[in-house]
C-alpha positions in Angstrom: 17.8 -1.4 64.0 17.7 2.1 63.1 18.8 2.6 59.3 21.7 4.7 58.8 21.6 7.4 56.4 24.9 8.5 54.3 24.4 12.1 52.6 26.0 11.6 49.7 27.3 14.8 47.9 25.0 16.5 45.4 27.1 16.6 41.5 27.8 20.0 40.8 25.2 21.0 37.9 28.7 22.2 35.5 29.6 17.9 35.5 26.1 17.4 34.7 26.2 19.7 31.6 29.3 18.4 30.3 28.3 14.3 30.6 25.3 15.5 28.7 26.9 16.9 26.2 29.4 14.3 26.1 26.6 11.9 25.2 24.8 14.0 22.9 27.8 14.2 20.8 27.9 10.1 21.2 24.8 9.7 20.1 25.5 12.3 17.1 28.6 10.1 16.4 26.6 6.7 16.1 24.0 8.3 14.1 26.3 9.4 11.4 28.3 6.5 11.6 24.9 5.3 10.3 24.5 7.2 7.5 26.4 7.3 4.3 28.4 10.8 3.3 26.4 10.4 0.2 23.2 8.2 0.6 22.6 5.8 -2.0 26.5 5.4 -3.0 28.4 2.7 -1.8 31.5 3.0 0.7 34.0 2.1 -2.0 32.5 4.2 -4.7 32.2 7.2 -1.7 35.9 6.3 -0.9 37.2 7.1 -5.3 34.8 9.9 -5.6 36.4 12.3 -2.6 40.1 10.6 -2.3 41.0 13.9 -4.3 39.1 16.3 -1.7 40.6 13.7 0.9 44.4 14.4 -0.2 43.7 18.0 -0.7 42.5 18.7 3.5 45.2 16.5 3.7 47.5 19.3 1.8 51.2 19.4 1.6 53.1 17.5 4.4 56.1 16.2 5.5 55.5 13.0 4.7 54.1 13.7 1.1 58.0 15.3 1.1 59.5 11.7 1.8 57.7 10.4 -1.2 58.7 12.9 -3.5 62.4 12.8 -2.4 62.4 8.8 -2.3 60.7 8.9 -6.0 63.4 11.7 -6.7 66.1 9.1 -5.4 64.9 6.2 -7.3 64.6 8.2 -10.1 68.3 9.8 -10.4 69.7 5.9 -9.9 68.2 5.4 -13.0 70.4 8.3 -14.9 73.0 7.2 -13.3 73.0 4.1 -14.4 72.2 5.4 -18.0 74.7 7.9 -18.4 77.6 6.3 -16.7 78.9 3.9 -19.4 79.1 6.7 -22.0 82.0 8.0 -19.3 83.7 4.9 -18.4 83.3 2.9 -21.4 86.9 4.0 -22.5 88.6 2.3 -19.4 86.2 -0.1 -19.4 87.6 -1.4 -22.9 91.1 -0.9 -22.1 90.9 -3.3 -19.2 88.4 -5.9 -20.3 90.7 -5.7 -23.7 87.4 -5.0 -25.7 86.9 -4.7 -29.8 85.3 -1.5 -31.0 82.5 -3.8 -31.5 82.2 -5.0 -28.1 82.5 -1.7 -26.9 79.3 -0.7 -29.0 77.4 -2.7 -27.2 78.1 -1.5 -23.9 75.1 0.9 -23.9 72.8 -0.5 -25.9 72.7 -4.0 -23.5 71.5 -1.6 -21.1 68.6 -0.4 -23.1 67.8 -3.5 -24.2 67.1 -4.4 -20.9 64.8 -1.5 -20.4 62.8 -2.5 -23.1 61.9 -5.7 -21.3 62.0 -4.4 -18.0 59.5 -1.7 -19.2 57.2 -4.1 -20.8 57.1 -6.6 -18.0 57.0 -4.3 -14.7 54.9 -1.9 -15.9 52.2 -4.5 -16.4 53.3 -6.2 -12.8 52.8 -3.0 -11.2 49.4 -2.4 -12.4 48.7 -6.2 -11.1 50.5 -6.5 -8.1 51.1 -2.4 -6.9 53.3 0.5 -7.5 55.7 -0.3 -4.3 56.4 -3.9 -4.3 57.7 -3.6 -8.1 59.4 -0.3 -7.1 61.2 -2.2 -4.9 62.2 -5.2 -6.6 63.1 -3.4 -10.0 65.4 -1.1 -7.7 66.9 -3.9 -6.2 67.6 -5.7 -9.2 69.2 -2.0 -10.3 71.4 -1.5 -7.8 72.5 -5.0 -7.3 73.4 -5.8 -11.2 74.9 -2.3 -11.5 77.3 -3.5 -8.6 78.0 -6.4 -9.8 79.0 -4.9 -13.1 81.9 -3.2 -11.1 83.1 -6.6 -10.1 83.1 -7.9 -13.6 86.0 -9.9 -14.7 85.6 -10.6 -18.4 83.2 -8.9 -21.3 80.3 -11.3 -20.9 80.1 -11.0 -17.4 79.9 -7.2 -17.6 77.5 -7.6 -20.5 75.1 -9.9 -18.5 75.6 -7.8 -15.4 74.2 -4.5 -17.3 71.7 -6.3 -19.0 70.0 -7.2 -15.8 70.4 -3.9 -14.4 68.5 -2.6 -17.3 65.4 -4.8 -16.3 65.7 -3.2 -13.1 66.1 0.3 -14.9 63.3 -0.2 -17.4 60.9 -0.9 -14.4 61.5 1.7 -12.2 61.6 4.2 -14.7 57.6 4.3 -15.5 56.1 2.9 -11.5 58.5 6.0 -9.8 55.7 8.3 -11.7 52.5 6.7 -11.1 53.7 6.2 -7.7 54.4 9.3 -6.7 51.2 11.0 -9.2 48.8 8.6 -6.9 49.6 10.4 -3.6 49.2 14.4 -5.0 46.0 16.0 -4.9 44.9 17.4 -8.5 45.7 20.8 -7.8 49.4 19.9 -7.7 50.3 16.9 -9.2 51.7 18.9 -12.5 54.1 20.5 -10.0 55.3 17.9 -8.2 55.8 15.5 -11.0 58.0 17.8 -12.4 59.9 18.3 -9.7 60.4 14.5 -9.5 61.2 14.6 -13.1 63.6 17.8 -12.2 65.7 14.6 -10.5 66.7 13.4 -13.9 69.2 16.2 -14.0 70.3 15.9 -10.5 71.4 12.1 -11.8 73.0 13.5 -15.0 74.8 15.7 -13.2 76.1 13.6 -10.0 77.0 10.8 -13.0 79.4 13.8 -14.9 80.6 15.3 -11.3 81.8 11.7 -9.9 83.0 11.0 -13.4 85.1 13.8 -13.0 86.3 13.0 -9.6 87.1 9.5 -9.9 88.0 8.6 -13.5 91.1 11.2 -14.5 93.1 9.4 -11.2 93.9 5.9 -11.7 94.4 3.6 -8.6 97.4 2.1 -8.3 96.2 -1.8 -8.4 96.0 -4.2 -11.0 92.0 -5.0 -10.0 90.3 -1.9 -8.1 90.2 0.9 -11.2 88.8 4.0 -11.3 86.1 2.5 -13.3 84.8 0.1 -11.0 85.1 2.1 -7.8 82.7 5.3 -10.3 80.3 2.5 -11.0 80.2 0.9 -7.3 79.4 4.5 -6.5 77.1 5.2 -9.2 74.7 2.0 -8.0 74.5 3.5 -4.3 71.5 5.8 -5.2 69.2 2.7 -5.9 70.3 0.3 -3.3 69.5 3.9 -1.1 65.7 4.0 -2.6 65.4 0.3 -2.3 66.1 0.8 1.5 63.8 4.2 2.1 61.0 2.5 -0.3 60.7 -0.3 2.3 59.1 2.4 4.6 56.8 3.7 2.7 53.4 2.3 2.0 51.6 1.2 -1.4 49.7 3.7 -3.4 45.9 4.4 -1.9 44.9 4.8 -5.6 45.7 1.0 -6.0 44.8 -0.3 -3.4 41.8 1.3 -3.9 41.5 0.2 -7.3 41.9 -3.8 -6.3 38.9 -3.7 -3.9 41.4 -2.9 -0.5 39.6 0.2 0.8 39.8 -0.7 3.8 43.5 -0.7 3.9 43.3 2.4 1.9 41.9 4.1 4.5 44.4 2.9 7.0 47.5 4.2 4.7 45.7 7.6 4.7 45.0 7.7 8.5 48.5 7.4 8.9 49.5 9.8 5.8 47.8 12.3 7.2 49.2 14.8 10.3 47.8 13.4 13.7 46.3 17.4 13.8 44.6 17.0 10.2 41.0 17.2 10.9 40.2 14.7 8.7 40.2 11.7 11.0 36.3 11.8 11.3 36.2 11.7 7.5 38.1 8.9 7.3 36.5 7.3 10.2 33.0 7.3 9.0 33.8 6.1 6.3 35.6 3.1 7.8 32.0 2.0 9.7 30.2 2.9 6.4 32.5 -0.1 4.4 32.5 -2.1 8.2 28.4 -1.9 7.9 28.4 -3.2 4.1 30.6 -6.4 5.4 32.7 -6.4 2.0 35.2 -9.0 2.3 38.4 -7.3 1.4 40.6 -8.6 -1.5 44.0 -10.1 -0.4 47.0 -9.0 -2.5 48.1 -10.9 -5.7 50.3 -13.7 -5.1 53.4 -13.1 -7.9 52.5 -15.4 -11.0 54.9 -15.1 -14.3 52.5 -16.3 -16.5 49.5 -14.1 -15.4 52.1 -11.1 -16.0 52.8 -11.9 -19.4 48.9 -13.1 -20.3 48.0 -9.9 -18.3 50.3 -7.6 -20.4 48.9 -8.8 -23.9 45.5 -8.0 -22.5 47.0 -4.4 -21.1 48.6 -3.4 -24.7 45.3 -4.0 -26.2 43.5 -2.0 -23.9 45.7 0.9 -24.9 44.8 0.3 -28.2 41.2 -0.4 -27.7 38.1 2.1 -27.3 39.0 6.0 -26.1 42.4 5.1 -25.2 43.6 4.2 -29.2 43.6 8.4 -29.8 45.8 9.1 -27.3 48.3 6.3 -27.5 48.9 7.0 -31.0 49.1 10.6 -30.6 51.8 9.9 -27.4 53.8 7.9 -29.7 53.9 10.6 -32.3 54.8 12.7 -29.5 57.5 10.7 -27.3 59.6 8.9 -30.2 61.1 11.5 -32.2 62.4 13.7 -29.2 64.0 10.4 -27.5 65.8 9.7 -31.1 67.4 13.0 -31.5 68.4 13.5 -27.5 69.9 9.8 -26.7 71.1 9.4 -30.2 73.1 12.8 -29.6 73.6 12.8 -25.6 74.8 9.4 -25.2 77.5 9.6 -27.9 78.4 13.8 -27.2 81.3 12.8 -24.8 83.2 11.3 -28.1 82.4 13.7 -30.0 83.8 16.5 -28.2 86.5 15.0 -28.3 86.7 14.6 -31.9 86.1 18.1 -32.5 88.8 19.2 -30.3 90.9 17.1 -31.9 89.8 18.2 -35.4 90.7 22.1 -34.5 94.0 20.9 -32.8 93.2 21.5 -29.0 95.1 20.5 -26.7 92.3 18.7 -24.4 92.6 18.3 -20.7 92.5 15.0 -19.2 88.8 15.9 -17.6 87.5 17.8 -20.8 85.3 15.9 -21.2 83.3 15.8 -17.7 83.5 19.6 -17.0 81.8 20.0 -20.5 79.2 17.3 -19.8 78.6 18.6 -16.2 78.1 22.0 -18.1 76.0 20.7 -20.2 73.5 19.1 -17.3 73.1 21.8 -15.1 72.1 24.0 -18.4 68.8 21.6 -18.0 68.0 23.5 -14.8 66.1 26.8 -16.2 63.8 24.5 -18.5 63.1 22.4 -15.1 61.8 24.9 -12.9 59.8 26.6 -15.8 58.2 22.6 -16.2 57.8 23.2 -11.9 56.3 26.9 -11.5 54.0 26.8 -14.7 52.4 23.3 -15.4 49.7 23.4 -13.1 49.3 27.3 -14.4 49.2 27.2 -18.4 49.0 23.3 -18.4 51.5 20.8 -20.0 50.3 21.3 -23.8 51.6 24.8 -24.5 55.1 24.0 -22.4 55.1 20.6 -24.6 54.7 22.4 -27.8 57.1 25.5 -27.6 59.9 23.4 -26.2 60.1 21.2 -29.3 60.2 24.2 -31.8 62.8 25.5 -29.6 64.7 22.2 -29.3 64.4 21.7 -33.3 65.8 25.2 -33.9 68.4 24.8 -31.5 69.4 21.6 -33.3 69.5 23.4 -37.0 71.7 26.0 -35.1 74.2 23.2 -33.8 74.4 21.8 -37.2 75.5 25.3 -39.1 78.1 26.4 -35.7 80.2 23.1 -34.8 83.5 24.4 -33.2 84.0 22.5 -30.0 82.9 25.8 -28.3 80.0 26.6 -30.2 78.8 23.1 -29.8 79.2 22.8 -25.9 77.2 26.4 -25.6 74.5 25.0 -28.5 74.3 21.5 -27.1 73.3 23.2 -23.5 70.9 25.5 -25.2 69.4 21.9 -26.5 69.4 20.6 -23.3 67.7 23.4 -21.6 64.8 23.6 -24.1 64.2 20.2 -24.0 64.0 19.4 -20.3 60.4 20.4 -20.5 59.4 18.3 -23.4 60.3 15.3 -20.9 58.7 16.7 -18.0 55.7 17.3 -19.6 55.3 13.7 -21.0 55.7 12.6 -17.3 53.0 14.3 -16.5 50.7 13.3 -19.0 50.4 10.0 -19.0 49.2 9.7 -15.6 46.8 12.4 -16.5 45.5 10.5 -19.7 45.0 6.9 -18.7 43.3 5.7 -15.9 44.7 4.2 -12.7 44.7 0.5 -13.8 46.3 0.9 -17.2 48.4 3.4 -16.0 51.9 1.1 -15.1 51.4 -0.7 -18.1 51.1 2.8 -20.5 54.1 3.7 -18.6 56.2 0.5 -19.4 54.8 0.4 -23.1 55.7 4.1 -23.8 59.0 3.5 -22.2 60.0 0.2 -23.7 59.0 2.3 -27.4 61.6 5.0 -25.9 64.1 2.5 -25.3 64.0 1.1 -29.1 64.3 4.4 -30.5 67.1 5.1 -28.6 69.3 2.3 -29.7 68.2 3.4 -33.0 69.4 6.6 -32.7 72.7 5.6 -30.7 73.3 3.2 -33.7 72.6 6.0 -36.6 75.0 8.1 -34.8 77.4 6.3 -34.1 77.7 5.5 -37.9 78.4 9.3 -38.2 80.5 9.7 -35.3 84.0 9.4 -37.1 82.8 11.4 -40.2 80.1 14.2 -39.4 77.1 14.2 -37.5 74.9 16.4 -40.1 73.0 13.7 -41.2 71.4 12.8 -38.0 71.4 16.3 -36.9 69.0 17.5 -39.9 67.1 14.0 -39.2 66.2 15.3 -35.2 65.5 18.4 -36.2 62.6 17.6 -38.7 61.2 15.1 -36.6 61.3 17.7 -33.7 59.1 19.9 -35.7 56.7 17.2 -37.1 56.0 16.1 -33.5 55.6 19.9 -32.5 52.8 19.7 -34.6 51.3 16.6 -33.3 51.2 18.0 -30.0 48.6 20.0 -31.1 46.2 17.0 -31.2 47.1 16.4 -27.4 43.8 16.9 -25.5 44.0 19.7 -23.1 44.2 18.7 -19.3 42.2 20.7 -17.2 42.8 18.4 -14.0 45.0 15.3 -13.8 43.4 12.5 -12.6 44.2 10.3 -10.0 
């Protein structure tokens, strides 16, 4: 039988051309995927040494956006729940039937649960990452601060606050080394000041609802003003808890605890599907894939390696390179917190006091308008902390503010009609917006990534004792005069202007 022949067409030469370079560019692919970005380094130590360059191709995105507003968020709760009692503590005590010394401890339950909550979350964060605390200690925030609303007798209330100061004392420090760990170098003085501009956004929402809700009573014997401004004030952090839970933990840490491999992931997905950085990012996905590391699995919650852990972290900061500049930080930090709770906190009373002194008649809502006056005067020192940290650096905006903020003070002490204090007390709100600011930025930029959460927490918990120090001290001088404490802020102001000069000069905040 005769074979039978099939002419099969020819390929056109242009397919041939593209299969070959098609495999060309395989076989380019498999040999880098061979080869190390830096020969001789590991894939984990090639991963820390270019996550900066990585976040920086990466640039500013839309989704770098979500976790500055969700920070922002969780950050503003936290005023909220600060500043609120100093408004409703009045109609608090009038319901609850409190003594004036029950009703001195309204805020300062709150700080003392900061000062544990900084302490112990800071530590757990460094242990067992930046968003799974975030989200309890939010949780616990907005939950207790709700509750606190629904309070039926003093202890209640007291317990209720006390909780959500845990809650407050944790979030306070993570929100910042959350938020620092996703910004490349370049911009991380920036941005953390803009999340630190949220304080004021809090201060301000906490005087503008105040103002809204408590001058009208209700008419019912249970639902008051004052719980319905403190249901609303605890919305914010039951909002961040939610927005937190679709976000993902911090690269830096998960780099840090040996999960690069998962850090990779979180940046694949971080970055814009047209970022060309995929390639980077894949390479060095085969480069860890070729070393077989077996990757860690997260830490399983443990109370008593938290505690054990945190001795061990506070001694760190006190230990080798990091003893300098936790010393200088606390020469820094204290005095500035003593002087602007000690004052802030209690200025709501006394401008009422002074009114009443000169014989004003004050308006029901005086006292909100003034103190919504007073936070939105923060604003100009905010965005000078946003436009020129990552231009002049955080030292020379640290040290003029407090010379500024300590004259201001002497100035408040000589002019104290009830005007002259409300246009003084602004101008000492203004200048010292940047002082805080610039702390925020710091201590990410001084310790390293896996002390960081705890020198938060410590720093802050040290804040928190200072402050019910200085809302103690003036409150002994509330009914009398306020000079004493005034002067006191003042000096220390100055003496920690000049300690700021031993801050070492940041050239590039790390990660």
């Amino acid at each position: 039988m005769a074979a039978i022949e099939v002419d099969l067409p020819a390929k056109n030469e242009k397919d041939n051309e593209e299969e070959e370079e098609e495999e060309e560019e395989e076989m380019r692919h498999d040999e880098e995927a061979d080869v190390p970005l830096i020969p001789g380094k590991s894939g984990a130590a090639q991963i820390a040494d270019s996550y900066d360059g990585l976040l920086s191709k990466i640039g500013v995105t839309f989704k770098l956006l979500i976790i500055v507003v969700c920070s922002g968020i969780g950050l503003l709760s936290d005023t909220l729940e600060i500043m609120s009692i100093s408004f409703a503590k009045d109609d608090i005590s009038k319901q609850l039937k409190l003594s004036r010394q029950e009703e001195s401890t309204l805020a300062g339950v709150l700080f003392a649960g900061m000062l544990l909550g900084g302490l112990v979350w800071g530590r757990a964060a460094d242990i067992y990452g930046r968003r799974r605390i975030l989200l309890i200690s939010l949780s616990m925030n907005g939950s207790c601060a709700a509750l606190s609303a629904l309070s039926t007798s003093f202890w209640m209330f007291l317990l209720a606050r006390f909780f959500s100061g845990i809650g407050v004392g944790g979030s306070l420090p993570i929100i910042f080394s959350y938020v620092s760990e996703w910004v490349p170098r370049r911009l991380k003085g920036g941005i953390i000041s803009a999340v630190a501009t949220c304080w004021m956004v809090g201060a301000i929402l906490a005087a503008a609802l105040a103002w809204a809700v408590l001058p009208y009573p209700l008419q019912h014997t249970y639902w008051t003003s004052w719980r319905v401004y403190l249901l609303l004030c605890s919305i914010p952090s039951l909002l961040a808890v939610l927005l937190y839970f679709f976000l993902a933990e911090s690269p830096v840490f998960l780099i840090q605890k040996g999960r690069n491999l998962q850090a990779l992931e979180v940046l694949r997905r971080f970055a814009p599907s047209s970022s060309d950085i995929s390639q980077e990012l894949g390479q060095l996905k085969r480069v860890l894939e070729d070393e077989n590391i077996v990757t860690s699995s997260p830490e399983r919650w443990d109370c008593t390696a938290v505690i054990k852990e945190f001795g061990m972290g506070v001694i760190e900061l006190f230990s080798g390179e990091l003893l300098k500049i936790t010393l200088i930080l606390i020469a820094v930090i204290l005095p500035v917190h003593f002087g602007y709770y000690g004052f802030m906190l209690w200025f709501p009373e006394y401008i009422k006091k002074q009114s009443n002194s000169s014989g004003e008649i004050v308006p029901q809502d005086y006292v909100y308008r003034e103190s919504l006056y007073v936070s939105l005067a923060s604003l100009p020192g905010n965005l000078i902390s946003v436009g020129l940290t990552d231009i002049v650096g955080p030292k020379p905006i640290l040290c003029v503010s407090q010379v500024l903020s300590a004259c201001s003070v002497f100035l408040l002490w000589k002019y104290n009609s009830p005007d002259q204090t409300v246009i003084l007390t602004c101008l000492f709100n203004a200048v010292t917006a940047p002082i805080f600011n610039m702390v925020d930025v710091l201590i990410p930029a001084l310790y390293p990534t896996k002390t960081r959460g705890t020198a938060f927490g410590f720093h802050c918990a040290l804040i928190r004792i200072v402050t019910i120090a200085g809302t103690w001290l003036f409150s002994l001088f509330i009914d009398s005069s306020p000079t004493a404490p005034i002067l006191l802020t003042a000096v220390l102001l100055f003496s920690s202007a000049i300690v700021s000069l031993a801050v070492p000069k940041i050239t590039s905040i790390s990660h």
